[in-house]
N, C-alpha and C positions, 0 to 999 in steps of 0.2 A: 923548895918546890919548883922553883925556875929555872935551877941549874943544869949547867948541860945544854940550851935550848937559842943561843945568839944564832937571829935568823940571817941567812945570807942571802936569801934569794932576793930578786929586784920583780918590780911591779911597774905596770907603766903609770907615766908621768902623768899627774892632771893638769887639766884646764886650767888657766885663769879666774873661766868664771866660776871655775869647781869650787878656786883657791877663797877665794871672795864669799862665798856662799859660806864654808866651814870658817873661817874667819871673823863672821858675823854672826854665826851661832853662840848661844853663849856656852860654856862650861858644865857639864853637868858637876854639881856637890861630889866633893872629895872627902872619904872616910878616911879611919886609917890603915886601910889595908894599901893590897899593892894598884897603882892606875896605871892605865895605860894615856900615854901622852905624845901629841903629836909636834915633833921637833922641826924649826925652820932654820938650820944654821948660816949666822954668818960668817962662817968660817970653819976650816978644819980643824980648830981649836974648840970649836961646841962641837963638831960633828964627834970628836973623839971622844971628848967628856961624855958625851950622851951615849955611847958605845961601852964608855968602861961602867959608869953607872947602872947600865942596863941588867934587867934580870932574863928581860927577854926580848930579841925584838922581832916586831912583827910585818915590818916592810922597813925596804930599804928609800924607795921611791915614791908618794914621800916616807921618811923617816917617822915611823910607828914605835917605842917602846916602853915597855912593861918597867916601872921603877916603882923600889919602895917610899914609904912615904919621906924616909931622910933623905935620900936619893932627889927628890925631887924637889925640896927642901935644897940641897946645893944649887941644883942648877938653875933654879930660880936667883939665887944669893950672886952667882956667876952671871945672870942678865941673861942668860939662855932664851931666845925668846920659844915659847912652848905653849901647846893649848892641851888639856885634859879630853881626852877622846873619852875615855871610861873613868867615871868617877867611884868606883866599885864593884872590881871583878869579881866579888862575891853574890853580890846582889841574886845574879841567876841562881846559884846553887840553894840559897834560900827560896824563892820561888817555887823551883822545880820541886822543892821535897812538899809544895799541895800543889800541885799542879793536877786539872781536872781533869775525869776521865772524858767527859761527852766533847765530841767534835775532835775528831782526832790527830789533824794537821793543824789545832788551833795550839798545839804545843809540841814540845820537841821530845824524842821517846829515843827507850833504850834496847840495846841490842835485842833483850825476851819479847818486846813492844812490837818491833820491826820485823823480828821474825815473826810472831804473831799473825802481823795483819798482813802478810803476805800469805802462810799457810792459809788465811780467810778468802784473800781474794781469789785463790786458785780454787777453793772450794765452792765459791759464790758464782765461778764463771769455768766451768771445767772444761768446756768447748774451746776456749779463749786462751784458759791461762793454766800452765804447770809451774810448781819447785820444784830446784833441784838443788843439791850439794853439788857444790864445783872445787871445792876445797874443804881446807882444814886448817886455821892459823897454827902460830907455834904453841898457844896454851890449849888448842884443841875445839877451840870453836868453830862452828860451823863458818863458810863464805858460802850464801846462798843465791844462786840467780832465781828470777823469776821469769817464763818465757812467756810474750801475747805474740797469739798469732790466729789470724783465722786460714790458715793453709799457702799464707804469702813463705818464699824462699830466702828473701835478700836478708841476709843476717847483718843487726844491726845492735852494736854492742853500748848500752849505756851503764856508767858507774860512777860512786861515790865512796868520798869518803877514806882515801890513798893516806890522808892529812887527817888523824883522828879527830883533830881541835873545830877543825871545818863540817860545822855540827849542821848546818842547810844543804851539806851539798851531801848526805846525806838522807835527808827530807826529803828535798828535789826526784829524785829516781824514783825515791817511793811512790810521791804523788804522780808522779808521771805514771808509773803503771795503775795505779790506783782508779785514775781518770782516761787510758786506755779500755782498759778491762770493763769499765762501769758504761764508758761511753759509746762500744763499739752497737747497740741497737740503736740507736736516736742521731747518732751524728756520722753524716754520707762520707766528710773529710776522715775519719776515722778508720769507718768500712773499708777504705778505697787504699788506705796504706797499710791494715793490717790485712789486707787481702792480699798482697804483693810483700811483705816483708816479714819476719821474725824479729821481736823486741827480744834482746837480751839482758836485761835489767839487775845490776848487782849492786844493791844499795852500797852494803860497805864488805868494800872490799879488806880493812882493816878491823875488825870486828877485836881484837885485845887493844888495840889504841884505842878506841873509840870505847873501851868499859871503862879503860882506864880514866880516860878523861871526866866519865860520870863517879868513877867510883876513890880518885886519888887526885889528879891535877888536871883542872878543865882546857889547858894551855898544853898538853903533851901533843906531840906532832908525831912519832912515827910509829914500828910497829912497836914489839916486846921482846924484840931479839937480847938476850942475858942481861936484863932489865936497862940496858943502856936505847937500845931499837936500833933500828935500820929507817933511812925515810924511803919506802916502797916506792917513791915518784923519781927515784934516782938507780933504783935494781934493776931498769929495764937494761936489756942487751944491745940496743942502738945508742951511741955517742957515750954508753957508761964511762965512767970517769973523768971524763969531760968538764967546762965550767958549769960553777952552781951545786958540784957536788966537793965531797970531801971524803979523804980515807980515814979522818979522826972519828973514832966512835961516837965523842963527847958531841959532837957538831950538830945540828938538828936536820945536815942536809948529809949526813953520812951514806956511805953507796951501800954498804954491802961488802963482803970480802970479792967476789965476783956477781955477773949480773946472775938474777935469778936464785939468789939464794938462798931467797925466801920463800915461806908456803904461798905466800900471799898472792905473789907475784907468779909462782909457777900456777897458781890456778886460774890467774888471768893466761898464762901462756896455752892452759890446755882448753880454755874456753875456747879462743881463737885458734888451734889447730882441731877443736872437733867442727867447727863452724866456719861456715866460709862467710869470714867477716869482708862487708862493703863499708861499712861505715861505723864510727865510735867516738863518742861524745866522755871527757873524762871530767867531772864536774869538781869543781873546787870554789874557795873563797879564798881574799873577795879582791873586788875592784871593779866588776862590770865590764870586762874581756871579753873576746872570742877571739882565741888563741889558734892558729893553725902552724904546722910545721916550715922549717923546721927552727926548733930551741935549741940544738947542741952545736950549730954552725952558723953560719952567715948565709954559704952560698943558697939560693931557692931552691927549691924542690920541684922537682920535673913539671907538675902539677899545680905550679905555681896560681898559674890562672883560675884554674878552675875550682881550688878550694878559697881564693881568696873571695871568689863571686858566690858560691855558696856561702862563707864567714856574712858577708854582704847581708845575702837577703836574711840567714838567722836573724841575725843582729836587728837589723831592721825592721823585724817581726819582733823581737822580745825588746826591743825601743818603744814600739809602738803600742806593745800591752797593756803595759801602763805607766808609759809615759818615766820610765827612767832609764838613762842611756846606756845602752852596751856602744861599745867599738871597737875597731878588727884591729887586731894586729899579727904577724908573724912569729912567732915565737924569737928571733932570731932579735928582735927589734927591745928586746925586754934590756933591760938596762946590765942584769947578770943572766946569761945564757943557762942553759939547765940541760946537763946530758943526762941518758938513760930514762928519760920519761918513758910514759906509758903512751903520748900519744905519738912521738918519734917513732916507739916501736911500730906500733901496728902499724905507721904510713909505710917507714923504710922495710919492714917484714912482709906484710899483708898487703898494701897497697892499697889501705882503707882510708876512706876517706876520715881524716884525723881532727879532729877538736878539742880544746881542751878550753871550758867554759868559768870562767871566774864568775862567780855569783854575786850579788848583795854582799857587802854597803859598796857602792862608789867609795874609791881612795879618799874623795877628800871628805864622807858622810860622817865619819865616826864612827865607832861602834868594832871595827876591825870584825871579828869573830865571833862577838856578841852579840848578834844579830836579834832584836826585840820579836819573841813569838810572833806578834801579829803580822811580821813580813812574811812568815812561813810561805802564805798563801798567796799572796802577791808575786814573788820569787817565782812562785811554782809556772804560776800562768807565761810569767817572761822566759822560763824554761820550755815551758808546754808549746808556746808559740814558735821558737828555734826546733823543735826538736819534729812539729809539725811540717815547717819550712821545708827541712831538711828531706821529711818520709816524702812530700809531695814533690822533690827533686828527683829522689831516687824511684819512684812509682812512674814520672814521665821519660828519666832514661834507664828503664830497666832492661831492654831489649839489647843495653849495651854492657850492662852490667852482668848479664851471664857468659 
């Protein structure tokens, strides 16, 4: 089920006191399925072991991986020192199959769920909100945007979900239009940016990963290109082939044969050529980031400043929500650089203002990808609060932005 899937990409580094807090946690109970475990080596003699062991890993920074129960069973026997982040990846999949209908960000939903409650909310608010088809993956599923706006112009593109396994950052965009839509008579902060801008909102933009992962392996990461995939957050046309990605199919960070090869990806390219995109927020897991360009290179982005002071006050705002920390960084700063993203694109294409948000858990929380339902809604408000930040940026220099 895990094969194919050794992650390469890097995450930034935590705290101290990150390291200390997960180090005092205790272990959740280890079944016998596969855990995921988090590795501290003293040497490139465990770092390696822990790499050929691996069925899957899930950071590099700190070192996250997926091992069977014999597997882990060695490198215990080896002194590896390691702590169990997930004591069963299965746990969820039994869950979800009762999982409640009432309250419907109180759990996490599938692709027919998602389209759903968007066709609902356009119909609940039709002054506010339309769908629309922006694509067509490769097995023929819909990529649906949902647009709010009450007559504002600055097109402002959010999306989820590049990463099929990054099951909240999928959730996240939902809720955000969900609480746009609902909120625009009662709340003035609301009024005041959907009056001045258009929400472009595309849950998942990977909609065959993301069945796949409910319907065959909860850990698959890209699209369903000839069942091996493509990771769509490497198909973009800025810095493609660059580090972070790979030409090996097998790789879970594979490009593409060229950029844009994908449906996926090309329906993110005609979103932004029919819209004249300002700004775009690309939502992912996890670590508690606010990522700005650029990822495929060192040198700063013209713009340096002025996205770093927006990442700023985001961050600052979804710190403050509820009290669990984001922090900035450049993409450039990440430990393995990553070319052909989606949010290098839009900066170096469009000149949008570019974000790419790692959500829930903090690196050193646990939990990687598993992300416990009840954070659904927690997550959302840290999201809701950046992505407010942001409309109230772009509503006070709007006179510069046309």
């Amino acid at each position: 089920m895990f094969a194919e899937r050794l992650r390469e990409r890097g995450l930034i580094a935590i705290s101290i006191a990150m390291l200390a807090i997960a180090r005092d946690s205790p272990d959740p109970p280890v079944t016998q399925q596969h855990v995921a475990v988090r590795i501290e080596p003293r040497s490139p003699v465990d770092l390696a072991l822990s790499r050929a062991l691996a069925d899957d890993v899930w950071s590099e920074e700190p070192v996250v991986v997926v091992v069977a129960p014999a597997a882990l069973d060695r490198l215990r026997a080896h002194g590896v020192p390691l702590r169990v982040v997930v004591g069963d990846l299965d746990a969820e999949r039994r869950r979800l199959a009762h999982r409640a209908t009432a309250g419907w960000f109180a759990e996490y939903r599938d692709n027919v769920e998602l389209n759903a409650h968007l066709a609902a909310l356009a119909e609940a608010h039709p002054t506010l909100a339309s769908v629309r088809r922006v694509g067509s993956s490769i097995e023929g599923r819909p990529i649906l945007a949902i647009e709010i706006s009450h007559g504002g112009k600055l097109a402002v593109v959010l999306d989820g979900g590049h990463h099929a396994r990054e099951w909240i950052s999928v959730m996240v965009p939902t809720c955000i239009a969900d609480r746009l839509a609902t909120g625009y008579t009662r709340d003035a902060r609301i009024r005041r940016i959907l009056d001045a801008t258009k929400l472009v909102i595309i849950p998942v933009i990977n909609p065959d990963g993301y069945h796949h992962t409910w319907t065959v392996d909860r850990y698959w990461r890209k699209n369903r290109r000839g069942g091996y995939g493509v990771d769509l957050n490497r198909n973009y046309s800025v810095g493609w082939g660059g580090a972070g990605s790979s030409d090996d199919p097998r790789s879970p960070n594979y490009r593409g044969e060229r950029p844009f090869s994908e449906p996926e990806t090309q329906a993110m390219r005609d979103v932004f050529a029919r819209d004249e995109v300002v700004a775009h927020v690309d939502f992912h897991a996890f670590s508690q980031v606010v990522v700005y360009p650029w990822s495929h290179q060192r040198a700063d982005p013209p713009d340096r400043d002025e996205l770093a002071a927006i990442a700023d006050r985001m961050s600052t705002a979804m710190t403050t929500a509820r009290d669990h920390r984001y922090i900035v960084r450049p993409g450039a700063q990440l430990q393995v650089g990553a070319g052909g993203t989606a949010g290098d694109w839009s900066y170096g294409t469009y000149g949008a203002l570019s974000f790419l948000i790692e959500l829930r858990p903090s690196s050193g929380a646990g939990g990687g990808f598993v992300l416990p339902p009840d954070q659904i809604v927690p997550t959302c408000d840290e999201a809701m609060a950046g992505v407010l930040e942001l409309g109230d940026w772009l509503v006070d220099h709007a006179s510069s932005m046309n």
